[in-house]
N, C-alpha and C positions, 0 to 999 in steps of 0.2 A: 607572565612566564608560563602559566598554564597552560593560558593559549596556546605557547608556541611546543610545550610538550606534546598534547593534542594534536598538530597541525604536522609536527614530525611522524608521529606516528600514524596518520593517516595515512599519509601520502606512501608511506612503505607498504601499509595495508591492502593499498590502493591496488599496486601491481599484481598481486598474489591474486585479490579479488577480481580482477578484470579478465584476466586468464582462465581463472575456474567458471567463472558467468560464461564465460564467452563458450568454451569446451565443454561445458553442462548443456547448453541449448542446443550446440549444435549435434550431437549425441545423442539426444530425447528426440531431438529431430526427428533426425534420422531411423532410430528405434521405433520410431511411432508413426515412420511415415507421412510426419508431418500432420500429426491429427487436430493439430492447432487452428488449422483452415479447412479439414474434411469434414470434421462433426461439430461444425459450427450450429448446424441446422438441430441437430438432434438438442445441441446445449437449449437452446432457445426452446425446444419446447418440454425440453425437461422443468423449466420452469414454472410451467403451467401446475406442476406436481403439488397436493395439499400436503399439509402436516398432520401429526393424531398426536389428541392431549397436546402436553405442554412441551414438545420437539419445536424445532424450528424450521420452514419449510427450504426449500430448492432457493426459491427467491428471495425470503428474507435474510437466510447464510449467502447471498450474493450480494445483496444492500449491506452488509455488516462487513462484511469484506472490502465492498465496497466504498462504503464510509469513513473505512483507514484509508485505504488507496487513496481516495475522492476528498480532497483535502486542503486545508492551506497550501500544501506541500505544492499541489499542482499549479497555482500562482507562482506563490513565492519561488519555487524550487527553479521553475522553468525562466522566473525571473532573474535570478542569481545563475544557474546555469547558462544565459546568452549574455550576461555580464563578465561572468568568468572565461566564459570559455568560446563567446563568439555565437552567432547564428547557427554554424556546425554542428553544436552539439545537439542543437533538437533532432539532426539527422541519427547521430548514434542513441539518442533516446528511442527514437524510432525502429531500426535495428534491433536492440534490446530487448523491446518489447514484443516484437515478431519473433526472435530467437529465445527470448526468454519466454514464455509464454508455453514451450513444454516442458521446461522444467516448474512449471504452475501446474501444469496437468499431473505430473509425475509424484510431486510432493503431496498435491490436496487427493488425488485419488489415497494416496498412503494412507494418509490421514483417515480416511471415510472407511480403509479396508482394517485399521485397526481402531478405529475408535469404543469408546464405551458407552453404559448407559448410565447417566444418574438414575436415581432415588424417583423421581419426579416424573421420568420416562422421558425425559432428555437427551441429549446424546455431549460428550466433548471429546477434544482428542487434539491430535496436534502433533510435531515433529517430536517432543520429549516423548508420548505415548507409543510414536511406532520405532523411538529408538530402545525405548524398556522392552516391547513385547516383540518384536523382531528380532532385533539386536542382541536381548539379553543383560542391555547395560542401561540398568536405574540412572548408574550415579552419572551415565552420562545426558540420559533425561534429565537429572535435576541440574545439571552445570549448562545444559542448555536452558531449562528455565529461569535460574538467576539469572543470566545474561539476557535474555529477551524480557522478563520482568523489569529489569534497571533499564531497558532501550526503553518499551513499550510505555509505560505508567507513570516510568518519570521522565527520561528525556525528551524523547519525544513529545508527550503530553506536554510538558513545559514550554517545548519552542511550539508545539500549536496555540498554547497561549502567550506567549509573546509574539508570534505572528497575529493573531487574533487583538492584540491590546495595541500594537504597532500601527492599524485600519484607523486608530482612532484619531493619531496625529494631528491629523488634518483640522480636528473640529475644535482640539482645546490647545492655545497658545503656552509652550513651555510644556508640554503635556507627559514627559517623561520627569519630570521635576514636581510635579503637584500632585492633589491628592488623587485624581479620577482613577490612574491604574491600582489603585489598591481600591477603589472602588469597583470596579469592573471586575478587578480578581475576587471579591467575594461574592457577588450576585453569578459569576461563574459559574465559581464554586458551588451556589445553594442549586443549578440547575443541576447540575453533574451529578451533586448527591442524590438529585430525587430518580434520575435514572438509573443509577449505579446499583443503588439500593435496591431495585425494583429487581434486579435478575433480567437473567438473559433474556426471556420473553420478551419484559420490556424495551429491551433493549433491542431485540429485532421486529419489533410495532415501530418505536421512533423511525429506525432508522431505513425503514420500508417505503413512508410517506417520507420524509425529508428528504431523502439523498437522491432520489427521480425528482422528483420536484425540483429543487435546487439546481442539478445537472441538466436539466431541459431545459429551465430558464438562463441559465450561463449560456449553452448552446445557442439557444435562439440568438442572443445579445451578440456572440462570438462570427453568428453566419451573416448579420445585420452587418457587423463592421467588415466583414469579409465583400459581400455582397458590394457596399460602398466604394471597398476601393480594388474590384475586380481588376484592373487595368492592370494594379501592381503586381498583382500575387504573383505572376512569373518572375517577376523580376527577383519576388522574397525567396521563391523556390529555388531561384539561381543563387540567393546569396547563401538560401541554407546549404546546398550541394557543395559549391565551389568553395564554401569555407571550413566544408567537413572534410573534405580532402585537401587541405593545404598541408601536405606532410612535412613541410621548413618546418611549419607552427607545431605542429606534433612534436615531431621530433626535438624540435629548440626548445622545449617546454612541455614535457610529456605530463608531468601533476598538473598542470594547469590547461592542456591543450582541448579543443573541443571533444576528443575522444574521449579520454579521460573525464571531462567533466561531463558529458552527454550520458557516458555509461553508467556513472556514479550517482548523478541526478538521477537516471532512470530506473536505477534500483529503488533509491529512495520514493521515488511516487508511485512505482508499480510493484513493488515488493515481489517479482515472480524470484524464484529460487532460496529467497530471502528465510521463510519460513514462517511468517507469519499469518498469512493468507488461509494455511492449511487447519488453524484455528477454529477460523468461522467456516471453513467446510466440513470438519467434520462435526460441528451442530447440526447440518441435513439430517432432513428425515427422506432416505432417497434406497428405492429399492437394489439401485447397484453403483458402487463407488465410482465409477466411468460417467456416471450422469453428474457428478459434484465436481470433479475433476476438470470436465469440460465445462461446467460454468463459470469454474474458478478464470480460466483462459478466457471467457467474456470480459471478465473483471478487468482484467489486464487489458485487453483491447478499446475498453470505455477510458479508463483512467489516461492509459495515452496517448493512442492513435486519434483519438478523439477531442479529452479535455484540456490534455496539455498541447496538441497541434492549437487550442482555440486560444489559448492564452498567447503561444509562442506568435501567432498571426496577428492576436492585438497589440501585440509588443511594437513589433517589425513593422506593419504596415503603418502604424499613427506614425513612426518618423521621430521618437522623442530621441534627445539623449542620452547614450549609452555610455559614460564615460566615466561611470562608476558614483559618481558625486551622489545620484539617488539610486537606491536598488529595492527590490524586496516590494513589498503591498504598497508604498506609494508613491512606485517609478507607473505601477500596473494604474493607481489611480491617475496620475497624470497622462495614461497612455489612452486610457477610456473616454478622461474627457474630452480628450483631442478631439474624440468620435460622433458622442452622442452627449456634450458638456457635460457640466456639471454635474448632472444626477448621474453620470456613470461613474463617480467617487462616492455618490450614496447606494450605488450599484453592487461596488468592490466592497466595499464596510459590509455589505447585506451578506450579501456572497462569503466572504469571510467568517463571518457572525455563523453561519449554517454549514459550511466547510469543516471550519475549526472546531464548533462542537460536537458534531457527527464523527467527527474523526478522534477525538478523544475519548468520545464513548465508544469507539471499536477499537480502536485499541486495550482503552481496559478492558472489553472482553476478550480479547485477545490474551491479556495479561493475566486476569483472571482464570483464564484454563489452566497457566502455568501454575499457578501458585499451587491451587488444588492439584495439581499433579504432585507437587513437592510435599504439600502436609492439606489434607481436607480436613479443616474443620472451621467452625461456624467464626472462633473466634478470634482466629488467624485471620479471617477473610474478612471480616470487619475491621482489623487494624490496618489489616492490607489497606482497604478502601478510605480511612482515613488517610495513611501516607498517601494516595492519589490525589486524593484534592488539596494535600497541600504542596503536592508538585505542580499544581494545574494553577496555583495563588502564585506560587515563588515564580513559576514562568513567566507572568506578568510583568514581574522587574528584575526580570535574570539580563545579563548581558546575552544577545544573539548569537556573536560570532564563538562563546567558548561552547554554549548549547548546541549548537551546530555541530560542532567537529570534535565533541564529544558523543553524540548519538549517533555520528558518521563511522566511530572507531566500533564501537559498540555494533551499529548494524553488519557493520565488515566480518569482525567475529563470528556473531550470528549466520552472515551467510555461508563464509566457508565451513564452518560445522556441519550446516544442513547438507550443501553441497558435498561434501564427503561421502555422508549419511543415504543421503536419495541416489550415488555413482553406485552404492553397496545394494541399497535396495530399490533400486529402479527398477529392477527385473522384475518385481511383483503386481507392480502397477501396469507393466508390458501385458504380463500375464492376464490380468483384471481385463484389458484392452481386450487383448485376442479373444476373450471368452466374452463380452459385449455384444461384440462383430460377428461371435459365431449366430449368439443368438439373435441378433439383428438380421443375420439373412437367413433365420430358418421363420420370419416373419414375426416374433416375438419380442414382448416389452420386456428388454431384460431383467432378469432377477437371481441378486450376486449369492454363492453358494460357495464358501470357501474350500474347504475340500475338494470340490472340483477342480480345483487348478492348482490342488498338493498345499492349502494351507489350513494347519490344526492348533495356530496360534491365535486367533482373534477369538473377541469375546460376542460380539455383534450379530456374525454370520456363522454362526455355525449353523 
């Protein structure tokens, strides 16, 4: 009965949210001129940029961000979304992601132009930080922190670890009935603490080396089955186009049609407008908020154009099928070993195994900026990180489908808030842009100076 409260109130959600995604991107667009593919060049070597002390640099607030995005999700998600919703929907993932992807720019610049400094010479920040010191209104930083703390730390987190314990199927008979998932939930759990514990540094060291590493070897794996069965991929690219526009299917079934699930799925793996992203950007240590902004829109480009095209191509070209019976991590195992046997199920386990934990440690630091926003102190945030790892156990033997479309109501929320929030103060980020651009053609590395462009509210940049 839960389920079906949850599953009601999705789908209402659903509509509200697809219209603001959609009229948010195309907007920032346009505002920005589309900077989402002109300063792509500069993003890239903004990268290159070091850290001082205990900040976190250009590229490790990309890897962290990345590490949410770069996920179970991107499996699973894209798995369930060509289940649900058809081959179709990787196209409006696709879409999405190109359109969505300046309102990534728009959000994480915010972020960078109001962020703070910790104690340590760190920096955090986030959509609650530039709705208190922009906006004016705390209480509505803190009601966006509740809500992104209860998505991020526990729902979330949870279905990463029942995605993550679900890989395991495969190898122990009756495997949801015995002891092993409550095994696997506590060796988890002991890893999650030793990162958690450790602070954000540590946590963009891990997630620096794992989440390239992990994304390069999927890829290769991804171009290997691509490569094999070259002859079809027009054929996949026809089934993905011609079933993104089947408007009967739309329309006869707009919750469940490839639109709707392509869109919806692709907030979920690429989070642009969502507001979570803008987390780990504003932990850069980056001389002008336009260079964090533009990385954040690489993120976004990796997670989909990229890792979820390689999964959607593994699905489709192995020929498995689609008919609902298997879905999720081990429709993907069966799909790989079509490819390359067997060991492409000890492939997907591996893969999962370094998805799902990466992605549960950026989310808690994600989560963890929120909480600190609502109350800092040491032992709040210890209790905090307790209740995390025991949502990271209970996901292990939570049921999937209420996890699901409870995180999905929850993200919804979150995005229109943001969305509202970044329509109000886009302008500032515009601003941040033009003053970039200026100083990029007067041959200079730029460096952000708030007053310059009329703002006396940040803490960072004065």
């Amino acid at each position: 009965m839960l389920n079906n409260i949850f599953i009601t109130i999705n789908n209402n959600l659903s509509y509200i949210l697809v219209v603001m995604l959609v009229a948010c991107g195309l907007y920032f667009s346009f505002r920005t001129d589309f900077t989402q593919f002109r300063l792509i060049p500069d993003a890239l070597k903004s990268l290159t940029n070091k850290s001082h002390g205990q900040s976190v640099s250009s590229f490790q607030a990309l890897m962290i961000s990345t590490a949410s995005r770069v996920g179970a999700g991107n499996i699973s998600a894209v798995v369930t979304a060509i289940i649900l919703g058809g081959p179709g929907a990787i196209f409006w993932m696709w879409v999405m992601a190109i359109i969505g992807a300046s309102s990534a720019f728009i959000e994480s610049t915010l972020a960078q132009v109001y962020k703070i400094k910790n104690e340590d010479g760190s920096f955090r920040g986030g959509p609650s930080y530039y709705m208190q010191k922009a906006l004016g209104k705390r209480w509505l930083g803190i009601l966006f922190s509740i809500v992104f703390t209860i998505c991020f730390a526990y729902a979330f987190n949870a279905l990463q670890s029942y995605i993550l314990s679900s890989s395991f199927e495969y190898y122990f008979k009756d495997y949801n009935n015995s002891i092993y998932p409550i095994i696997l939930g506590l060796i988890l759990v002991f890893f999650v603490a030793i990162i958690i514990f450790g602070g954000t540094h540590r946590i963009g060291f891990i997630t620096s080396y794992l989440v390239p590493i992990m994304a390069m070897v999927y890829m290769f794996i991804g171009i290997y089955v691509i490569a094999k069965n070259i002859s079809m991929v027009p054929h996949v690219f026809s089934e993905i186009i011609n079933d993104a526009f089947n408007f009967k299917s739309i329309f006869g079934g707009f919750a469940g049609s490839a639109l709707m699930v392509g869109i919806k799925r692709g907030l979920y793996s690429n989070e642009a407008g969502m507001g979570s992203a803008p987390n780990a950007a504003a932990s850069a240590d980056v001389s002008h908020p336009v260079k964090q902004g533009m990385v954040q829109v690489v993120s976004v480009f990796i997670d989909t154009i990229i890792i979820c095209s390689i999964t959607a191509f593994i699905v489709l070209l192995s020929g498995v099928t689609r008919d609902g019976s298997v879905n999720g991590i081990p429709l993907m195992q069966i799909a790989l070993s079509s490819q390359i046997g067997v060991a492409g199920i000890h492939f997907i386990t591996f893969c999962i195994l370094a998805f799902a934990f990466s992605t549960i440690i950026g989310n808690y630091c994600y989560a963890e900026t929120n909480v600190l926003f609502i109350k800092n102190n040491k032992t709040v945030l210890n209790l905090f990180r307790v209740t995390c790892l025991i949502a990271v156990f209970l996901g292990v033997i939570s049921g999937f489908d209420t996890v699901w479309n409870f995180a999905e109501i929850l993200m919804a929320l979150m995005a229109i808030l943001n969305i509202i929030v970044i329509f109000i103060l886009g302008d500032i980020s515009v601003r941040s842009l033009k003053d970039y651009k200026a100083q990029k053609k007067l041959g200079k590395d730029p460096e952000f100076n708030a007053p310059s462009i009329g703002l006396h509210n940040t803490d960072v940049w004065k």
